[in-house]
Every structure is written in structure tokens, then in C-alpha cells.
N, C-alpha and C positions, 0 to 999 in steps of 0.2 A: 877394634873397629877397622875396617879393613878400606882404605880410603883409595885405593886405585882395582879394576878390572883386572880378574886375571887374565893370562896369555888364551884360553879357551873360550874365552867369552869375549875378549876382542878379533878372536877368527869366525865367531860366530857375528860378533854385532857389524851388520852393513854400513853404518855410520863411523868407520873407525878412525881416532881424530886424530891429529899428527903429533909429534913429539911437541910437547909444551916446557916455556922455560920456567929460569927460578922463579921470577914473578908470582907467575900461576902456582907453584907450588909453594912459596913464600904464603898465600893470601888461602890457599884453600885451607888447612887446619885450621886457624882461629875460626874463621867465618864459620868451620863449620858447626866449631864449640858452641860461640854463642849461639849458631841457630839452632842447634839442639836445646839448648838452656832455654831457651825463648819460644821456641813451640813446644814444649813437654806439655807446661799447663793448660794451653791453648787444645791439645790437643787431648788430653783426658777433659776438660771441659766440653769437647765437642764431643767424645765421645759419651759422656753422661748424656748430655741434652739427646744426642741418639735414641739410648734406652728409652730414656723418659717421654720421647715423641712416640718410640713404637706403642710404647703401655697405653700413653693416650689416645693415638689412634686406636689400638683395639679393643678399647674399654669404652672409649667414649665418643671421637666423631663418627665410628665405622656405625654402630648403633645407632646414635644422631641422624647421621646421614640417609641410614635406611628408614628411619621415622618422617623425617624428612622428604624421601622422595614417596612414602607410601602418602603422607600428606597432602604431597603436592599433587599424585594421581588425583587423591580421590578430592579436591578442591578444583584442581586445576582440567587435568587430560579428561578422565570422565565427563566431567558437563562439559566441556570443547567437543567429544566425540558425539555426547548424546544432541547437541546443540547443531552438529554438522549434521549428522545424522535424518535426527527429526523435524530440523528448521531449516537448514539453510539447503540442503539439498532439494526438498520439495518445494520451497520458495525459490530458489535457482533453474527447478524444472519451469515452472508454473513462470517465471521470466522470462526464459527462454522462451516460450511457446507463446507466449503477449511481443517479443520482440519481433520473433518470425513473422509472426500473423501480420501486426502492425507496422513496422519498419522496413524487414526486408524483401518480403513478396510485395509493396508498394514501390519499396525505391530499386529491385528490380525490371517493376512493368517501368518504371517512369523511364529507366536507362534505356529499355530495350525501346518503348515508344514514341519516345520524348527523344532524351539526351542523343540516342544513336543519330537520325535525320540529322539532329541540330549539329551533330560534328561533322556530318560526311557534309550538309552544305558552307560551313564553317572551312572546311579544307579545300572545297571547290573553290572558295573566294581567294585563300590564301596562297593555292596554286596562280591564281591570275595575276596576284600583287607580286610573287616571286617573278613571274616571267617581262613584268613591267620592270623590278628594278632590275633584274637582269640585262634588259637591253639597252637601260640608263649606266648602269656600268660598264659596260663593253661600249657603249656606241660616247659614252661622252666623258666618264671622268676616269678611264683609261689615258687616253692620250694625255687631261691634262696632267695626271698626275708622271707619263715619261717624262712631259718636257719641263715639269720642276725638277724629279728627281738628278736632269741633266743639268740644270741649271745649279742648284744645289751642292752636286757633284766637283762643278769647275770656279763656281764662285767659292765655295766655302770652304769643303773637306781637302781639297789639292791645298789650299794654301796652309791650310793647320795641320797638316802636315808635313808639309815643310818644312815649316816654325819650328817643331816637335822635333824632328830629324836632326835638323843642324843645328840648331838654338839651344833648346831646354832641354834636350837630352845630355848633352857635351855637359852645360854648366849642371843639371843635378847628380851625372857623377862624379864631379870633383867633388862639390859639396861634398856626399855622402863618404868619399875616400876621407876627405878631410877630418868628418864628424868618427868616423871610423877608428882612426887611428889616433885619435884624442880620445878617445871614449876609453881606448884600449891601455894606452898609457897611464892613462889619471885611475880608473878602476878597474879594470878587468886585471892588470898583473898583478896591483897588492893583494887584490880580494884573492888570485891564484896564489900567492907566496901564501898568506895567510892561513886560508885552508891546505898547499901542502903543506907548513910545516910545521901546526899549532895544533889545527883542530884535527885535523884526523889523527898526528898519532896520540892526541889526548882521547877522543872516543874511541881509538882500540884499548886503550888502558881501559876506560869505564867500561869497555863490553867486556873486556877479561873480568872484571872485576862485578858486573853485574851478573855475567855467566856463573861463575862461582856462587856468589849468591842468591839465586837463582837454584841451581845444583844441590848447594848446601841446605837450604831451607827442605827440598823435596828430601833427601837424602834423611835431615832431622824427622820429619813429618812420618816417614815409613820407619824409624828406630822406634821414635817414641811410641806412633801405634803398638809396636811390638809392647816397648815398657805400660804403653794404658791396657792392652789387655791381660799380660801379666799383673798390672794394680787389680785390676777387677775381679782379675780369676781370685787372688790375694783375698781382697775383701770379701768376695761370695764368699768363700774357705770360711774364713774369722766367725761372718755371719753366722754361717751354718753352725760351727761349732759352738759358737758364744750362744747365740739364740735356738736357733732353730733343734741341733739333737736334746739341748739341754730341757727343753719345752716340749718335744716328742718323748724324753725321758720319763720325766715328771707325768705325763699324759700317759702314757701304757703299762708305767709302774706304780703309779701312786693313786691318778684318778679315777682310770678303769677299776683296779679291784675297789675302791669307796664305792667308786657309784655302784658296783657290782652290789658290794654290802648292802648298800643304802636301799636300793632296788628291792635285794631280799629280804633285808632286816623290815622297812618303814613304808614302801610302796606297794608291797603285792598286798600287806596287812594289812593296810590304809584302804587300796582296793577292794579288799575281800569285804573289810566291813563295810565301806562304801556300796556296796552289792546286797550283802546282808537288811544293812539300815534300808535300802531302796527294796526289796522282799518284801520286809515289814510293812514298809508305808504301803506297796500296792495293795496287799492284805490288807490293810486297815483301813485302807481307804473301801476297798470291793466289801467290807461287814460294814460301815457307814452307810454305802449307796444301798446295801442290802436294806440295811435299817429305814431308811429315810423311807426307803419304797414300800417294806412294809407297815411304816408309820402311815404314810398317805392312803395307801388300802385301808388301813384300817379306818383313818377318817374319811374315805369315801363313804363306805360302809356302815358308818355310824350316822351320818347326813343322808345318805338319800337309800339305803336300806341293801339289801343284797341284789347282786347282779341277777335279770332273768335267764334261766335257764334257755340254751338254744335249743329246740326241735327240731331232732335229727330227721333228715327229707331222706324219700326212699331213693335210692341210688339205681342207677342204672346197671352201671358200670359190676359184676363182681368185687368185692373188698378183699382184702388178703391177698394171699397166693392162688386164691381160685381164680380161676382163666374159665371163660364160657368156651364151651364148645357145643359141637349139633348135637351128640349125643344125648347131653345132658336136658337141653332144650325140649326134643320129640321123648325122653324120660318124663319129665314134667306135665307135658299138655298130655300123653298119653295115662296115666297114673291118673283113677279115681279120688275126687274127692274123701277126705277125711270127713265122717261123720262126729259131730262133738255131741 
């Protein structure tokens, strides 16, 4: 097992990591033992359950599914299309065409005869009330409002300002330097000592050491594939040989020529008389029907006496292969009478 990259594939790989200590290579072998050990099963288990999804997929939900959506067409999409189609389309025209009529050719005339006037005198009014408060503002609560905002100015904001300037700004930076430097002391240096010298270089230990195991696991995961497809190849082999030729054996050697026998010793014989005996029967059956019908003739016969003879009617038509022609015809009428 070859557990470090060659020099060729480290000139190739773009990621290439820097010299790593004992540590690292102290923790990389075992880890990677057991993780082999520990995903072998895992991973010919996942590869069974693989096979066994594909077989079920295409044996059984791919069929499912296609009964399934022919199903659901012919339940679902069909009457939805024939429903759109033949109802709701001609009930959506035939709405449309009540809504026009009655809603919106109405409450267009109203806007255009009605609502229009009533806005443009609506805006006449509101231009007037504009130019009243307009001159209320300019002419009266202008002024008062410079001479609060001066007043406002010198009574209130200049003083608190002041105050703010030389007062409460002096005393909340001491404070703050004060809270500062006590905050800094009591926790911010331990909690600094702490993390550098505890915790970070214990989480570069746990990321070496998760790194690896991490590494390792992948590393097992693509051997053992190797070992599960080798198991597999294995078992189909076995199969084949243990079941399968031994059953193809038996079948092209042993059962063909039987059945071959059997076929011509007991089946073609079985057929032939089977053929035979059905001959029979239809013969026997056609001198039965023969019978029965000369039996019924005869008792008609004897009940109500012999059939009348039909009286041939003279034919028009030549009988035979005689075909009339004119000859024959101006023969005839011209040709004296036979004296008897």
C-alpha cells in the first residue's frame, strides 16, 4: 500500500503540502489500518444495496412509474385539457364578452362623462386652497417660525453645547479609558494567554489528526471499492460456475435430447392419433347428420306424402352455353311452321 504521493504527482498536484512532521506520520498508518478495517463491510454493503436498487429500479418502479404516469394522464391531464378545452374556455369567452358589455363600456362612459368634469372641477378648487395656504405661509408662519428658531438657537442649543464640550465630554473619556483598561486587564489578556497557548496549538493537533482521518477514511473507501469489486467479480465467477454452466450443462446435454426423444417417441404419436381420432369423429359425426336428415325426410314423407313437383316456366333467357344472337332470331320467325 503505498501511503505517500510520488515525486510525479506531487509536480503535478497544485495543492502541494509542505514537509509534515513525526506526528503526522506517527498517526497516519494505524488511522489508516483501522479505517480500512471499518469501511470494507460498509462498503461492499453499499455496494450490494447499489446492484439491488438498480435490478429494482428497472424491473420494477421504471414500469411502475410509467403505469403510473399513463394513469395519471389518462385520470388527471386529459379531463383537465378536455375540461379547459370544452368548458372553461367557451365559458371564459362568453365572460369576457358579459364583462365588456356590462362593466367596462359603462364604467368607461361614466369616467369619460362623469368622473373626467368631476376631477378637473375637484382640481380647480384645490388649486385655490393651494394658493390660500400658500400666502398663509409666506405672509404669517414664516416669520414666526425665524424668530423661535432664533430664539431656540440662543436659549437652548448654545447652552448644551457648552455643557457637552467642556462638561460631559472631558468626564466620559476618563470614564471610558478607565472601563478600558480594567476590562483589558481582568479579561481580555487571560482570555489572550489562553487561546495562544492552550487552545490553538491543541486544535492544530485535532486538525492534524482530523486531517488524517479524514484522508484515511477516503483513502480506505477507494481500496476497499477495489477489494468489493474484486468480492463480486469472485462471487459472479462461483455463481456461474457452481449454478449457472452446471444448469446450462444439464439443459443442452441431458434435457434437450429427452425432450427431443419424448417429442418424437410420445408427442408427434399422441398428435398423429389425436388427428386421427378428430377424422373419425368428424366422419362420424357428417354419416349421423347424414342419417338424422335422411331420417326426417323420410318422416316428412310418410306424414304428409311426397313433395309437389315444380313446373318448369318457360325461360327467356337461352339455357346452357346457347347465347341468342340476331341470326338465330330472323332463323326462327323466318322458318315455316312444322306441320304435325
Amino acid at each position: 500500500m503505498d501511503l505517500e504521493k510520488p515525486q510525479a504527482d506531487r509536480q503535478r498536484d497544485p495543492e502541494v503540502r509542505e514537509p509534515e512532521g513525526c506526528l503526522v506520520v506517527a498517526i497516519r498508518l494505524p488511522v489508516r489500518i483501522i479505517a480500512l478495517v471499518v469501511v470494507l463491510p460498509v462498503r461492499m454493503l453499499w455496494d450490494a444495496l447499489v446492484v439491488v436498487g438498480r435490478i429494482v429500479r428497472d424491473t420494477v418502479l421504471r414500469p411502475f412509474g410509467r403505469a403510473l404516469a399513463w394513469l395519471g394522464k389518462a385520470l388527471f391531464v386529459w379531463p383537465l385539457v378536455a375540461l379547459w378545452r370544452w368548458v372553461l374556455v367557451p365559458v371564459g369567452r362568453a365572460l369576457g364578452w358579459l364583462v365588456k358589455w356590462l362593466v367596462v363600456v359603462p364604467a368607461v362612459w361614466l369616467y369619460r362623462h362623469v368622473l373626467t368634469p368631476a376631477g378637473h372641477a375637484t382640481a380647480w378648487v384645490a388649486r385655490g386652497i393651494r394658493a390660500a395656504l400658500t400666502w398663509i405661509y409666506e405672509r404669517l408662519l414664516t416669520p414666526v417660525g425665524h424668530g423661535f428658531r432664533w430664539l431656540t438657537r440662543y436659549l437652548v442649543v448654545v447652552p448644551v453645547v457648552w455643557v457637552y464640550r467642556w462638561v460631559l465630554a472631558p468626564a466620559g473619556r476618563a470614564v471610558a479609558w478607565t472601563v478600558y483598561w480594567t476590562g483589558r486587564v481582568l479579561f481580555v489578556l487571560p482570555v489572550l494567554a489562553v487561546w495562544r497557548w492552550i487552545l490553538v496549538p491543541t486544535g492544530r493537533v485535532l486538525a492534524v489528526v482530523g486531517r488524517e482521518v479524514w484522508t484515511a477514511l477516503g483513502h480506505a473507501w477507494r481500496v476497499t471499492g477495489h477489494l468489493s469489486l474484486a468480492v463480486g467479480r469472485f462471487l459472479g465467477t462461483l455463481f456461474r460456475w457452481v449454478f449457472v454452466e452446471p444448469v446450462r450443462w444439464v439443459y443442452r446435454t441431458v434435457l434437450t435430447p429427452v425432450g427431443h426423444a419424448v417429442r418424437d417417441a410420445v408427442l408427434r404419436p399422441v398428435t398423429e392419433a389425436g388427428r386421427a381420432v378428430g377424422r373419425a369423429t368428424r366422419r362420424a359425426l357428417t354419416s349421423v347428420r347424414e342419417s338424422v336428415r335422411q331420417a326426417r325426410y323420410d318422416v316428412r314423407r310418410m306424414l304428409f306424402g311426397e313433395p309437389r313437383e315444380r313446373v318448369a316456366m318457360a325461360r327467356r333467357e337461352p339455357a346452357g352455353g346457347e347465347t341468342r344472337t340476331l341470326e338465330k332470331r330472323v332463323r326462327r320467325e323466318v322458318s315455316p311452321p312444322t306441320r304435325g
